[in-house]
Structures are given as structure tokens and as C-alpha cells.
N, C-alpha and C positions, 0 to 999 in steps of 0.2 A: 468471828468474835462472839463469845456466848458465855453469858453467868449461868453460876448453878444454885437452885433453891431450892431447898430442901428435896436432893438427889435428881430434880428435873432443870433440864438444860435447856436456858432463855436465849432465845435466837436474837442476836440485836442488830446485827450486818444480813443483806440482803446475800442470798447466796450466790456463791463466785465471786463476793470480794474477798481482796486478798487483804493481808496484813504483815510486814515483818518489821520486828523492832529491835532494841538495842544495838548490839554490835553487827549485829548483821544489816542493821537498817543504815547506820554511819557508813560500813563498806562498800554496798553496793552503791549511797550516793555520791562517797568520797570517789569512786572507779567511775561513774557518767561523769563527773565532771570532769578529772582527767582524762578521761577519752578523748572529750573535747576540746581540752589544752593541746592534749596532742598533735589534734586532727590540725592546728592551726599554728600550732610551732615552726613546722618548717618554712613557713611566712614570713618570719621574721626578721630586719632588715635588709638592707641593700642589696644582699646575695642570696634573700630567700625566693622560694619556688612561687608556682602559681598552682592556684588548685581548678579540676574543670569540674564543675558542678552541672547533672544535667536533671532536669525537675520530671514530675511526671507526665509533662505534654511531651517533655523531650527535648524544649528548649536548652540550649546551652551558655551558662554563663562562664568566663573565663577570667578569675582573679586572683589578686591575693590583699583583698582588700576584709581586713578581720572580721568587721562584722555583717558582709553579704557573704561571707561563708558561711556561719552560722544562721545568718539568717535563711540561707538558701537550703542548708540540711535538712532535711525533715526529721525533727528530734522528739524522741517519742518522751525520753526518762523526763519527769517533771524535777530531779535535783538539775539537770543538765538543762531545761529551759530556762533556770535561773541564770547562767551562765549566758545565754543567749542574750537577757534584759538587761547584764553586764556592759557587754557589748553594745546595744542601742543605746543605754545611758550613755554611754563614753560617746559616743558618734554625736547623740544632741546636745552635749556640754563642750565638749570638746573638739570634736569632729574627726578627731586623728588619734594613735594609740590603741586604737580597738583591741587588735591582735598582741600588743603588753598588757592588756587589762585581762583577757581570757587564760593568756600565758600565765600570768601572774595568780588567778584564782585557783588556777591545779595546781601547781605547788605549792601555795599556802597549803592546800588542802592534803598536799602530800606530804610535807614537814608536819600537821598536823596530826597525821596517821600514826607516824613514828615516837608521838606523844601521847597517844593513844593506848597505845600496844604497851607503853611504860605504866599505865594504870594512871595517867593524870584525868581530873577530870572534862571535861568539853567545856565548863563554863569559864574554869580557870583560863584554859586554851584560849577562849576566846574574850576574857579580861584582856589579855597579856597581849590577842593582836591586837587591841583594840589599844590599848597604851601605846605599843609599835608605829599603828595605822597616824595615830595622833602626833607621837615624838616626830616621825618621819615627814611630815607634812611642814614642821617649825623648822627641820633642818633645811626640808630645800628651799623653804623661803629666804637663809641665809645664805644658800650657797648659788642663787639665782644674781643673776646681773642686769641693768637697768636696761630697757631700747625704746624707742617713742617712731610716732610718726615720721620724726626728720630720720632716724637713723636707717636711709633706706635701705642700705647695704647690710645692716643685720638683718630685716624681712626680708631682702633676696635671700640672705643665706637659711632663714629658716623653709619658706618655700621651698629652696631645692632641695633641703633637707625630706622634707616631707613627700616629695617626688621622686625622690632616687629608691632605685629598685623597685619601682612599677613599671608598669609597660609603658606609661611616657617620659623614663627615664632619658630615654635619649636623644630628647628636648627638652631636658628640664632647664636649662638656662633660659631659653624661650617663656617658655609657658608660665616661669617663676615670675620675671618678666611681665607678663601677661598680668600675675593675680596680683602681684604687690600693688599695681600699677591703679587694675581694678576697686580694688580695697583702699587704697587712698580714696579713687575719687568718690566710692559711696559714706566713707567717714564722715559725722558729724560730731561736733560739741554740744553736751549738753547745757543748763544752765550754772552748772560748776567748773564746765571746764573743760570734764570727763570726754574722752573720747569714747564715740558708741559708732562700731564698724555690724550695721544689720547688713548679713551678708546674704538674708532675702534678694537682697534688692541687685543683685547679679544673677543676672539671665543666661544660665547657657544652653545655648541652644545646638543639634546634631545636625550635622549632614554627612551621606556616604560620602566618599571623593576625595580626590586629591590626597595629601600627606599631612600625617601630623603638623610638620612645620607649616604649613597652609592653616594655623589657626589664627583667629585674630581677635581682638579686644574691638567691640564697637563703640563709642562714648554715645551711649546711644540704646536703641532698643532695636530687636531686631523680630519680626513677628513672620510663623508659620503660615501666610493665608498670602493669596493673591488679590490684584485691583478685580471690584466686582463686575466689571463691563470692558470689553476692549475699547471702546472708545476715549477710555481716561489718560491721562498724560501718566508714562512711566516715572517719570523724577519729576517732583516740584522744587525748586529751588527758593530759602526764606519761606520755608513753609510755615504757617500757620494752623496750627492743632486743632480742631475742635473733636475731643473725647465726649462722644454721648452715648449714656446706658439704657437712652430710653428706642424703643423701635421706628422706624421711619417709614411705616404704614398704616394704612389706616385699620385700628383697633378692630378687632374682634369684641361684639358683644358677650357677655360671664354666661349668659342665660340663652335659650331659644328665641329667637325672634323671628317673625314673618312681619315684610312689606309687601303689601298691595300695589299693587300696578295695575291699573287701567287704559293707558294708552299707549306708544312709542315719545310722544312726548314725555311722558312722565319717567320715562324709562334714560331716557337722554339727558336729563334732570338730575337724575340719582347718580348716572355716571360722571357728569361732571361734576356734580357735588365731591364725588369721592376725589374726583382727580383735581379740582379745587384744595382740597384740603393735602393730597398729597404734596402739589405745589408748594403749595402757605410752607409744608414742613421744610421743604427745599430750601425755600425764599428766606426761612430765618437764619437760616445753617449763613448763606451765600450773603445776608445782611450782618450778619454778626463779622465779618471780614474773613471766614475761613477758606482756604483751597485745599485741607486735607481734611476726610473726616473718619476716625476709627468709632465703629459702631459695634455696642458692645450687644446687641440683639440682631433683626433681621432689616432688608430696607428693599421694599419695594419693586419690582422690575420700572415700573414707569419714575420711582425716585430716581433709581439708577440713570433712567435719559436725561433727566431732566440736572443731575450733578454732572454727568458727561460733558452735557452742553457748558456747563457751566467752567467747563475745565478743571475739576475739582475731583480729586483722585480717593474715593472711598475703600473701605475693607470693611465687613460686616460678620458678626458672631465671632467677635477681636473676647480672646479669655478673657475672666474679668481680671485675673493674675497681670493680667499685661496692659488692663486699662492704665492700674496701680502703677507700674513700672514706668507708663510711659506718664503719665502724671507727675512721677517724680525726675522722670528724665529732662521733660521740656518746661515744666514749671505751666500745667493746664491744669483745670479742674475737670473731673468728671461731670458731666452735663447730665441731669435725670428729667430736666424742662425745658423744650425747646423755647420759650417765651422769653425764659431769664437769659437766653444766650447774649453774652459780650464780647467785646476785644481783650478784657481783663483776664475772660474765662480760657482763653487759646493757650496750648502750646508752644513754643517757638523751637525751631530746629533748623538747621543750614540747609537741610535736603532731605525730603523722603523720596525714597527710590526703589523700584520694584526690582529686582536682582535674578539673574536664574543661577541656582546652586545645586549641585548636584542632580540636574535633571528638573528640579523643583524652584516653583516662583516664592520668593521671599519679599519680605519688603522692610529694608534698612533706616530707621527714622536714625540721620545723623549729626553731627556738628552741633551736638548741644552744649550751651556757652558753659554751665556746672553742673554739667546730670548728676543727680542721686540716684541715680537705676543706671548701670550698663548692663552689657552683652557680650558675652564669649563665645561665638561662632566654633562647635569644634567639628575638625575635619579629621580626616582618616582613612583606611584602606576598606575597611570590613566593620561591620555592625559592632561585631565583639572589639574591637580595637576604640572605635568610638567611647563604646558603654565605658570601660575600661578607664581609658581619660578622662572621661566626665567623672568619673567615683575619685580620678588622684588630684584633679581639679578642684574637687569637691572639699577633699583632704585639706590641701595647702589653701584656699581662700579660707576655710576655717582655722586652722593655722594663724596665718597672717592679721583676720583677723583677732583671735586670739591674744596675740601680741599687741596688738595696737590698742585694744581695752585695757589689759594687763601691765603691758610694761613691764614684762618681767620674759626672762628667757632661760633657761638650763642648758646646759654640754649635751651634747645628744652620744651617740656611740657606746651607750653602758656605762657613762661613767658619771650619772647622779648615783645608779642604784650601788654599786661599787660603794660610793663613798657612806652610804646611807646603811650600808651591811655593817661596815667599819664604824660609824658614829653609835648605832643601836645595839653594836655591842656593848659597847664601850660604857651606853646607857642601863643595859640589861644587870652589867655586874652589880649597878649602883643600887638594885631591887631586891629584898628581901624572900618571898616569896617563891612558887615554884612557879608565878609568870614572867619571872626571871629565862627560863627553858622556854618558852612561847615568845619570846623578845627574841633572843636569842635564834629560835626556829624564823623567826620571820625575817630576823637579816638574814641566813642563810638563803630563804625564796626567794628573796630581791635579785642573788645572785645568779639568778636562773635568766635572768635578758641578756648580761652580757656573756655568760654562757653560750646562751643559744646562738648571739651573734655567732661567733668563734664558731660552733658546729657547722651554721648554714654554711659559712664562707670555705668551710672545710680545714680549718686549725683545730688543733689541739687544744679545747677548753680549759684543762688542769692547766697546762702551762701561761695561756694568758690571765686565768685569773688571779695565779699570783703574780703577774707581772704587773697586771692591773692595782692588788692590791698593795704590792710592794713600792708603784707610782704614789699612790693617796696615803699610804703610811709615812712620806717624805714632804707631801704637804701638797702635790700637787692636785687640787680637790676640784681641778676638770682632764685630768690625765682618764683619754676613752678608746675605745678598741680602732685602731685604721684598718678594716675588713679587707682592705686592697690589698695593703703592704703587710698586711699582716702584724703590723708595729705600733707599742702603746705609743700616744702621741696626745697633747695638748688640744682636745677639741675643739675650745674655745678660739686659739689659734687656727685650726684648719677650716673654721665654719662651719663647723655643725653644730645647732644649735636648736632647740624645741621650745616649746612655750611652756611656763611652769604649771599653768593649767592644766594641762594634759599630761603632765608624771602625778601631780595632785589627786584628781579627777579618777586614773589608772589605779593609784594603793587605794584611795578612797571607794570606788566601787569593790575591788576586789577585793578587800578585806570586809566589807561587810558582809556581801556576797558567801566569801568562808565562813565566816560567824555567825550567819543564820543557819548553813546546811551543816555545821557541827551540832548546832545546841537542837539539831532534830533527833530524835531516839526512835518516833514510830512513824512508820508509814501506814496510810491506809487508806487503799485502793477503790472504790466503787466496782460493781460488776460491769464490763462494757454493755453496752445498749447493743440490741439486735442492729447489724446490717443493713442496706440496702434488698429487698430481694432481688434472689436470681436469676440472672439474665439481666445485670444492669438494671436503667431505670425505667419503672416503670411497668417494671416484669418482661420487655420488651426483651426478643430471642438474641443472643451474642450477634455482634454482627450490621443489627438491624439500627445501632446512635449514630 
């Protein structure tokens, strides 16, 4: 990049960056971000593929979960990381959809192109998705239908909705099961009314072993650590919690210190002082009325005999993630002073029990009278199979709870965005303007999920999407693709069914998403920074890390 004054040329870019703009600059970002629509398209429902993503340790992740694809790529083009933070937004708003939200940003962005090449210009384009993005968002609120907490049978059916066609497809009845079940019991009301499902507060936790269907919900917490001393009892029964964050040894002074000793007596003195005080800290734990104690720092070898004796079953360097969990499980407070310890301050639980689980000691705090923290134990054959369920796990409790805040559900199977193609027509003739052709380009994108359905499953797209639209031009306005039978059908009727958040959430990221990377015209690049030197790090010879 360089002005010229009077015939001498002013260097204003560092050399070696680059620069390209206009049309060439809209092409090549409108092409990264289709790439990576691409890259994630064949994901797409019930009948979509998995992709194996291997990093560069080598590790192997194995999904078709939309945005740990993207996340997992190592994507260099900066139009195309945009597309990535699509994806993450969808995931922490939504939790589900990722892979309709990224779908959905390359074809805007390719409907786009075609209006492009017509001499429109970028800002009208992106006026017109942006009235699209809006119009669309009022329709599905209308075409959405009411479910609440009691309606348990439409959260099953969104769950399995959200389950099918991942790898724990075929346990989704289980496992739906599992999270509705879960998601109820962390739901609270707030002081309106509101139901608020923090779906923090669901633990799940891996082990190798056993089979999918070997997974289980615990009403409860279930924590990675074993009892600190074999002498402790394995199960307490009516156990009593005491959560403390503070350490149960005796302190390290912050600074240097030296004591003097001059005798063996005096030496005798100092160690029983210390084991005095370690006591004291035992004695308030075992006075406060507890038999279990999760310690969220370190405790002692000699605390440890002295809780042993006591028959009081400890765990020490407990996350603090899991103090929180189990605080809302058993109704304990976190303890930071031993001094203020009470009866007030305990947990209460039917049983904590140290378990062996796949080779591994766990310890199941259970029989909580209304936990707000559980635990979903997942099982499985192979590492990858575990991860796998935990992301479709992960899916459907946001899901479910989705629904339970929301109150609100849509047709799943292509047949909002169908009907939503057909309404923004309808809306686009009503517009004066040339974002009239940008309305109009944007229902034609929408058509591109129940499309893709139709492709993964191996039908013939042209022909179901008029079948599709020939259903919703007769008024049926949840008529959506049955991938199996290959026949338009009543979604609503079959139960499939999604959270309105998350078709919302999908146009709403991805039409902004397009509308920033259109109304770009120049790029400009920085020169890279020199490397590492040679021979890795450190200049050290190949070979030698």
C-alpha cells in the first residue's frame, strides 16, 4: 500500500503485507466461508456422516457434532474464523444447531454472490437480509407451539430429536430419558415464576467400560477421587456432608522463619503442639456431627488417622466445581472456618459410597432428598465413543433445557425453514426496492437444510422440496422431511420437534455473520512474523524435543 507525492512513492504498509480488495476481496471471503459450509454439510441430520478430525499431536476426535468440527479445523482464512464464532455462539446460546447455523452462513453468502455478479450493491444486500433475518424470526414465533415443564412427553421427544443421528443414536430413548429427567430435577423458579433450568449444575462425568446403555443418572454427585486412607469406611449410610475449602494442616508460614531448639524436650513440645492443633482441626469436623468430609484443599497424613479413627470417610483436593455441585445437591454450605462449623452447615445424602468403575475408585454421594446438581455417569466402549456421547449429551440437556425456559418448540425435519422460504416470499413482493431480490435470495438459503436433509439421506432434493412446499402451500405449516421413509409428513405429529431458540439463535447468528463479510471490500493482511528457528525450539538439532 503506497501514496505518491509529488512523483515519490510513500511506503505506509510494512513489506510483505498483502492487500486485496473489491471484488476480489468479497470472492475469496465469500469462497472460505463456503468451504466451510461445505466442510460440515454432510453432518446434517439423522442420516448425516461423521467427520474424523485428527490434530497435530495426532490425537483423534471422531464427530459430527458442528461446532467441534470447526472448532477442531485449523482454519487459517480470517473471513472463515468468523464462521467458526458462528458456531460457538450457537453452542453457548443455544447448545444445539451449530451445524444449521454454519450451513446456513454459506448459502446466504452464496445467494449473495449471485446478487453480486447482478451489479447490486453489498449494502442493499445486506439491508434486505437483515429485514429477512427480522421478518423471519416474527414468523417462527407464530408458527411455534406451547410445552412447559409438565409436558414431559414433548421434552422426551425433543431430546431424542436432538440425539438421533449421533453416535448415541441408538440409545436415544434411554439417554432422552436420562436428560429430561435430569433437567427437571435442576429446574428452578424464580421470583416470577420463570422457570430457570442452569444446566451447569449437571455433572457428567466418563468412564471406559461397559455399554452405552450402562449409563446412568445419579440424583446426586458423583466425584473422580478416592477415600484418602484405607482405613475409612467405603459407604456411609445418612451421611452428613461437611464441605470445607479450607486445608486441614497445619499452615505454612507466607515468609521464612527459623525456630530454635535447644533441647529434645523442647523439640517434643513443638511436635505435639503441631499434632495438638492438627487434632483441634479433626475434633471440630467430628463436633460439628459430620461422618463425611469433602476437602476442597490438602489434609494432613496424621488428620487422615485421626478421621479414620473416627470412622469418617474423607476426599481431599475435591474441584472446587464440585464443592458448588455438591452444595446444591445435599443442601451444605461450603465451610472456609473450621470454628463456625455446625449441624446447619452439613449436607445430607442417603449414602456416600466409594464405587470401582471401570478399573477406577469413584465416590457416589446419593439419595438426595431435591438435589439441584446431578450426575450423568457415561459409559461406553472406547474413549472416542464416550467423548462422542458426552457432546450429544451435552446437545439435548441444552435442548431440554431450552425448552423448559422458553416454552416454546418448532417442527424439526426442514419444515420451519420451508415454511419461512414461502412466508418471506410472500413478504419480499410486498417491498418496493431492489431488497426486495435480497428477501427473496434469503428464503431461497433457508432452503438449503431441508435440502441437505434429502441429500444426506440419499433422496432426491428437487423432488422433495416441492413436495415439501406443495404440503405448506395447503396450509400444513409443520408438514417436514421423514428421512427414513423418505415421505413429507406431519412433524408435529411424528415428534420431532426443536426449541424455537435454536432456529432463532441459527438465522440470527448467520445472517449477521453474512452481513458483516459482505459489507467488507478490503483486506489487509500484516507481513507474518519470522518463525521459530531451525531445528525446533530453542535451535535445539531435529530429533532432540
Amino acid at each position: 500500500m503506497a501514496g505518491n507525492l509529488g512523483g515519490q512513492p510513500i511506503i505506509i504498509l510494512r513489506e510483505g503485507s498483502e492487500r486485496t480488495r473489491g471484488t476480489e476481496a468479497q470472492n475469496n471471503n465469500i469462497m472460505a466461508v463456503k468451504t466451510v459450509a461445505s466442510a460440515v454439510r454432510t453432518t446434517l441430520g439423522p442420516k448425516g456422516m461423521d467427520k474424523m478430525l485428527v490434530d497435530s499431536m495426532g490425537d483423534v476426535t471422531i464427530t459430527n457434532d458442528g461446532v467441534t468440527i470447526v472448532k477442531e479445523m485449523d482454519i487459517e482464512h480470517p473471513a472463515a474464523k468468523m464462521v467458526v464464532e458462528v458456531a460457538k455462539t450457537q453452542d453457548n446460546e443455544a447448545g444445539d444447531g451449530t451445524t444449521t447455523a454454519v450451513v446456513l452462513s454459506g448459502e446466504l453468502l452464496k445467494k449473495a454472490e449471485d446478487l453480486l455478479e447482478q451489479d447490486i450493491h453489498p449494502t442493499i444486500i445486506a439491508s434486505g437480509y437483515r429485514m429477512a433475518a427480522e421478518k423471519a424470526q416474527k414468523i417462527l414465533k407464530e408458527i411455534s407451539v406451547d410445552a412447559s415443564v409438565d409436558t414431559e412427553d414433548l421434552l422426551n421427544k425433543a431430546a431424542i430429536t436432538s440425539i438421533t443421528g449421533k453416535s448415541a443414536g441408538s440409545s436415544k430413548e434411554k439417554l432422552s430419558a436420562l436428560v429430561v429427567k435430569s433437567v427437571l430435577d435442576i429446574t428452578e423458579k424464580d421470583s416470577n415464576g420463570k422457570c430457570i433450568a442452569d444446566t451447569e449444575n449437571i455433572n457428567i462425568e466418563k468412564k471406559v467400560g461397559g455399554s452405552v446403555d450402562d449409563t446412568e443418572l445419579i440424583s446426586g454427585v458423583v466425584v473422580d477421587k478416592e477415600r484418602v486412607h484405607p482405613g475409612m469406611p467405603k459407604k456411609v449410610d445418612g451421611a452428613k456432608i461437611a464441605l470445607v475449602a479450607t486445608p486441614i494442616e497445619v499452615e505454612k508460614t507466607e515468609f521464612d522463619a527459623e525456630i530454635s531448639i535447644g533441647s529434645p524436650d523442647q523439640l517434643q513440645a513443638f511436635l505435639a503442639e503441631e499434632e495438638g492443633m492438627i487434632k483441634g482441626m479433626v475434633d471440630k469436623i467430628i463436633n460439628g456431627g459430620a461422618n463425611v468430609l469433602f476437602c476442597q484443599k490438602g489434609i494432613d497424613d496424621l488428620a487422615q488417622h485421626y478421621l479414620s479413627k473416627a470412622g469418617i470417610l474423607a476426599l481431599r483436593r475435591v474441584k472446587e466445581s464440585d464443592m458448588k455441585k455438591m452444595a446444591r445437591a445435599t443442601g451444605g454450605k461450603v465451610i472456609t472456618n473450621l470454628d463456625d462449623i455446625s449441624a446447619e452447615d452439613l449436607g445430607i445424602s442417603g449414602a456416600v459410597e466409594e464405587r470401582k468403575i471401570g478399573g477406577d475408585d469413584m465416590v457416589f454421594v446419593t439419595g438426595c432428598v431435591n438435589p439441584k446438581a446431578v450426575s450423568i455417569l457415561v459409559r461406553g466402549g472406547t474413549d472416542h465413543v464416550i467423548d462422542e456421547i458426552e457432546r450429544s449429551l451435552h446437545d439435548a440437556i441444552r435442548v431440554v433445557g431450552s425448552v423448559v425456559e422458553d416454552g416454546k418448540l418448532v417442527a424439526g425435519g426442514g419444515s420451519p425453514e420451508i415454511e419461512l422460504a414461502l412466508r418471506l416470499r410472500e413478504y419480499g413482493s410486498t417491498l418496493k426496492g431492489r431488497e426486495q431480490l435480497a428477501v427473496q435470495n434469503f428464503a431461497d438459503a433457508l432452503e438449503v437444510i431441508p435440502r441437505t436433509l434429502a441429500e444426506n439421506a440419499g433422496l432426491d432434493p428437487i423432488d422433495k422440496i416441492v413436495e415439501l412446499r406443495s404440503g405448506h402451500e395447503q396450509g400444513n405449516k409443520s408438514a417436514g422431511l421423514n428421512v427414513y421413509t423418505g415421505k413429507v409428513v406431519d412433524m408435529l405429529e411424528s415428534g420431532v420437534v426443536e426449541p424455537l431458540r435454536v432456529k432463532v439463535q441459527a438465522i440470527s447468528s448467520a445472517s449477521e455473520a453474512a452481513i458483516m463479510i459482505l459489507r467488507i471490500d478490503d483486506v489487509i493482511a500484516s507481513a507474518r512474523m519470522a518463525g521459530p528457528p531451525p531445528g525446533g525450539m530453542g535451535g535445539m538439532p531435529p530429533g532432540m524435543m
